[in-house]
KEVO-512956 format. One line per field, with one value per residue (C-alpha): y, z, x. Coordinates in Angstrom, 3 decimals. Example, Ala and Ser with C-alpha at 12.3 -4.5 7.8 and 13.67 -1.06 7.14 Angstrom:
REM KEVO-512956
c2: -4.500:-1.060 .
c3: 7.800:7.140 .
c1: 12.300:13.670 .
***
This chain:
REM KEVO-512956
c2: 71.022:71.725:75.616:76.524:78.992:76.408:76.261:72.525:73.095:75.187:75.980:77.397:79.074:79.484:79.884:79.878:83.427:82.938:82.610:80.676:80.389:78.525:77.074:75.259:71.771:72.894:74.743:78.211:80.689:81.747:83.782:84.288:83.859:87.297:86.695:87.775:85.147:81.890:80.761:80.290:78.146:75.888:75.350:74.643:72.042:70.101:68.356:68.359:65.961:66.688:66.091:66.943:70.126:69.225:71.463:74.074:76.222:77.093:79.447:81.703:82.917:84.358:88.362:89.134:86.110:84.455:84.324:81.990:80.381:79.440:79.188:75.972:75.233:72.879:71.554:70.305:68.819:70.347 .
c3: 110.970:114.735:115.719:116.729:119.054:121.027:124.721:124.994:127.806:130.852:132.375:136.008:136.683:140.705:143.230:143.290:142.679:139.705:136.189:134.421:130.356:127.563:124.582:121.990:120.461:118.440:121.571:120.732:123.124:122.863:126.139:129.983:132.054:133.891:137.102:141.186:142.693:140.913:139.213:136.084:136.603:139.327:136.956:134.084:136.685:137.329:134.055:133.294:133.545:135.045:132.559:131.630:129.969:126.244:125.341:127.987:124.808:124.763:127.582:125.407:123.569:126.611:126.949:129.314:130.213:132.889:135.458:134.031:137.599:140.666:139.153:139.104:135.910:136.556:132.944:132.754:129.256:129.031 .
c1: 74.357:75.227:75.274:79.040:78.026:76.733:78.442:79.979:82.227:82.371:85.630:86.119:88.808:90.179:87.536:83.627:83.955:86.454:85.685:83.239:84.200:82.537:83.581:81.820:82.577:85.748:87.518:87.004:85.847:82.257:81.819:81.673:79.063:78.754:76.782:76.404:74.862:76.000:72.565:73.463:76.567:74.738:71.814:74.677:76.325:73.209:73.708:77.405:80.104:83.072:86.340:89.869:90.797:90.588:93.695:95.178:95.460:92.277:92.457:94.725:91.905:90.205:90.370:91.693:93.634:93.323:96.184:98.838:100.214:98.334:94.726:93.185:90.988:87.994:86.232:82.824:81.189:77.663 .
***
């Protein structure tokens, strides 16, 4: 049985300094990455695939929420 808490999908939100959210398989938030320097999310990147924003929903369960207008969203499959 897979482990829900699992990260499947990275979402950035607006810049390089912006947001970086993850969500497991079912689209519900499991955390932010918290970070300075931008490590973690490069070494995340090096093996994702860019792809569409399963549901925009799933940014509603983000706290807090990220802006609603004029912030870009890009999604990434891990």
């Amino acid at each position: 049985m897979p482990n829900k808490s699992h990260a499947k999908f990275l979402v950035l939100m607006g810049s390089a300094s912006g947001r970086a959210l993850l969500f497991d398989g079912e689209r519900q938030w499991v955390g932010e990455v918290i970070e300075h320097d931008g490590f973690i999310v490069d070494r995340l990147l090096e093996k994702a695939r860019a792809c569409p924003l399963p549901d925009p929903a799933m940014l509603s369960q983000v706290q807090p929420p990220p802006p609603a207008r004029g912030a870009s969203a890009c999604c990434f499959e891990l």
